[in-house]
C-alpha positions, 0 to 999 in steps of 0.5 A, spaced: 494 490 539 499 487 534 498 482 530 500 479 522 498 476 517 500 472 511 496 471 504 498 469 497 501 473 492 501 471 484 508 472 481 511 470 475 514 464 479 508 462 482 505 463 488 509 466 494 507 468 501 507 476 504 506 477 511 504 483 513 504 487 521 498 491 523 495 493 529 487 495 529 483 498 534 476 501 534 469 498 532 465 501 526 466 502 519 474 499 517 479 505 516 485 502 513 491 506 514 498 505 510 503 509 512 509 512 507 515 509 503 520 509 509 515 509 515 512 505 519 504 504 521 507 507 528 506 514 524 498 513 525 499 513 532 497 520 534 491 518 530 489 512 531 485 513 538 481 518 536 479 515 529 478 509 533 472 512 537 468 511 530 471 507 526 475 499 526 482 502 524 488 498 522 494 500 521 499 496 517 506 495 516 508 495 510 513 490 506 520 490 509 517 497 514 516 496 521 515 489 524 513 487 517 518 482 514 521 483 507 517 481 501 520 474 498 524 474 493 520 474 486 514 478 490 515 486 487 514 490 491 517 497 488 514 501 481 517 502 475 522 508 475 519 510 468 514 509 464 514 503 459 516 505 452 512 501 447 506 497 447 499 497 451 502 499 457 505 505 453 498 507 450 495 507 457 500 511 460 500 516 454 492 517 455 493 517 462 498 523 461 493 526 456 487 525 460 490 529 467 493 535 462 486 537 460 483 535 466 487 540 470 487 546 464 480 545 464 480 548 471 
C-alpha cells in the first residue's frame, strides 16, 4: 500500500517541509529500503514480497523520484561535488581519506 509522509527539515532559511512516498508491507523487524540516484522504490519490487515474509519492509521514494514530490526550495538535497577546501570540514575530510588509506594497505 502506498502512502506518504511529511516531516520538518532545518535549512538555513528555517523549517521547511519534505513529503516523502512509500510503500510498506510485511510484519516484523523494519527494513527500510532506499533506492539509487535516478530510481524509484518500484526498483524493490522483485524483493519486497520475500523480504516481507520476515520483516516490516518499507521502500521509499526519495525526494523529487517516483511518487515523492521535489524537495522546496532551500531544502538540499544533493552532496558537495568536492571536498571543502579549508577549515574544519577540510580537516575531517583529510583524516577521513588518511584513515581509509591505511585501512585498505593494512589489508
Amino acid at each position: 500500500m502506498s502512502a506518504t509522509v511529511s516531516f520538518p527539515v532545518p535549512t538555513p532559511q528555517g523549517p521547511k517541509t519534505v513529503t516523502v512516498s512509500y510503500a510498506r508491507v510485511g510484519r516484523g523487524e523494519p527494513l527500510l529500503l532506499l533506492h539509487g540516484i535516478g530510481h524509484h522504490r518500484q526498483a524493490w519490487d522483485p524483493v519486497v514480497d520475500v523480504l516481507a515474509t520476515e520483516r516490516d519492509v518499507i521502500a521509499v521514494d526519495l525526494p523529487g523520484f517516483g511518487a515523492s514530490p521535489r524537495s522546496r526550495r532551500g531544502c538540499r538535497t544533493t552532496c558537495p561535488r568536492r571536498p571543502p577546501c579549508s577549515g574544519p570540514s577540510a580537516r575531517r575530510w583529510n583524516s577521513t581519506v588518511r584513515m581509509w588509506r591505511a585501512t585498505r594497505s593494512a589489508a
